[in-house]
N, C-alpha and C positions, 0 to 999 in steps of 0.2 A: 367554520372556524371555531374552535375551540373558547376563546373570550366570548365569542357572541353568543351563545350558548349562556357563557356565565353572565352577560349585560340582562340578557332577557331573565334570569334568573333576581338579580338585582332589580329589575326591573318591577318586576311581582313584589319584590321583598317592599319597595317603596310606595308602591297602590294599595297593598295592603297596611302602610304605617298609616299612611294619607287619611283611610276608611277610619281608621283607627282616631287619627285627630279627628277628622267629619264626628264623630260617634261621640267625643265627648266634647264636643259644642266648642271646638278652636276654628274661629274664622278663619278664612282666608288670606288675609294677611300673618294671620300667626303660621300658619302653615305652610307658607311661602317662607317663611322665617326658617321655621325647623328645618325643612327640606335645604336649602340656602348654607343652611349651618351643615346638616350632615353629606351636601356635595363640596364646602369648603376646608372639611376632614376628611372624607377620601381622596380629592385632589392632593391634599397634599401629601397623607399618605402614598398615592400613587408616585408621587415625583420621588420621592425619598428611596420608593423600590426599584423606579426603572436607573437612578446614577448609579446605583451599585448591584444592576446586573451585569455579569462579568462573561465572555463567551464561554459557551457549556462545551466541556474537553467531551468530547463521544469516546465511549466503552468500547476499547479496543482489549483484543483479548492478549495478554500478557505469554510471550513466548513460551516454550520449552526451557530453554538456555536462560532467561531470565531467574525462573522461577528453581531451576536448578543450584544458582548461583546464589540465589535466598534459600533454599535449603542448606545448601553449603554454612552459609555466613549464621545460619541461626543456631545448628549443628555448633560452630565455633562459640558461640555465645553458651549454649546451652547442651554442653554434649554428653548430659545425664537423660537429655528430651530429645536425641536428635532425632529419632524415629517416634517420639511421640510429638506431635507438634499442639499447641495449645491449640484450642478451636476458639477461645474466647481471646486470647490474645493475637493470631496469624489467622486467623479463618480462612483466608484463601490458600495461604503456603498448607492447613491441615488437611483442605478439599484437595491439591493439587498432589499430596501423600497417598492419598487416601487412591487418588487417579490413578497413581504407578500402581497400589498395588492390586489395582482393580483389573487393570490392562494386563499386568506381570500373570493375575490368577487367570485372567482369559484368554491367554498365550497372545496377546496385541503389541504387548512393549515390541517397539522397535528394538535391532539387536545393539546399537550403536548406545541407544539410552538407556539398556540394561547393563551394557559394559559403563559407561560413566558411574551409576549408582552402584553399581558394585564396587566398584574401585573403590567409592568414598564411604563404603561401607551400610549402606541403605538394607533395611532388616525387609524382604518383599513378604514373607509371611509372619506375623507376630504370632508367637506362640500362644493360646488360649492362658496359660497360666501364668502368664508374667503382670506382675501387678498387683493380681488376686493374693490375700491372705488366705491362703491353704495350709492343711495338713502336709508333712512330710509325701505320703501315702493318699495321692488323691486321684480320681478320675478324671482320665485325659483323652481326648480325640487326640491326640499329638504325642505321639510311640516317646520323641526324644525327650519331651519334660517329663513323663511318666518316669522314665530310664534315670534322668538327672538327679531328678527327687531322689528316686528311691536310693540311689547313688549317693548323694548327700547324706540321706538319712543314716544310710549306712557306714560313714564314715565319719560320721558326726559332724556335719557341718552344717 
């Protein structure tokens, strides 16, 4: 059992304070005292912990459909970021982006939850260059920003 482990732990920690009084000459009644005093402060500490332990909910893992429906709703909140989702803000909703488009690049997505995210407009590949402060004229693994840019640049835009 996991406590007991910790008791014997504590346990040491107290034969060692003891040695400790023994070492600079506190009698036996003083050391009945201290020890007396520091089990009258973890008790009570202890009580204070177990009235406000509350049952621990178990990590269940959060649907498809849920987490689609939190994509959606945050998209509506933020639909300058809907495909970039904050990692420090949603962390899970960005790991769960991050899932589609990992699934989407290793031909996995389901066809049922490729047609929902397309519907709602979910980007499955992010262009290499979107973000980055580039040149007009810049190198691309990605034929269509290469094309856009130059396109832009070309028309002055």
């Amino acid at each position: 059992m996991l406590c007991t482990s910790y008791a014997d732990k504590i346990s040491d920690l107290l034969v060692r304070y003891d040695h400790c009084l023994q070492c600079n000459n506190y009698k036996l009644v003083q050391r009945q005292d201290k020890c007396a005093s520091i089990y009258a402060k973890f008790k009570h500490f202890m009580s204070n912990r177990v009235t406000v332990v509350t049952k621990h909910r178990p990590m269940w893992r959060t649907s498809w459909e849920y987490m689609f429906k939190h994509w959606l709703a945050y998209g509506e909140n933020n639909p300058e970021k809907r495909n970039k989702v904050s990692l420090r803000l949603e962390p899970k909703l960005n790991n769960w982006v991050k899932e589609q488009r990992r699934h989407f690049s290793n031909d996995t997505l389901k066809l049922d939850r490729f047609n929902k995210l397309d519907a709602a407009g979910f980007i499955f590949q992010l262009c290499a260059c979107h973000g980055r402060k580039t040149t007009p004229y810049h190198s691309s693994s990605n034929e269509d920003c290469s094309i856009a840019s130059a396109t832009d640049a070309e028309s002055g835009k």
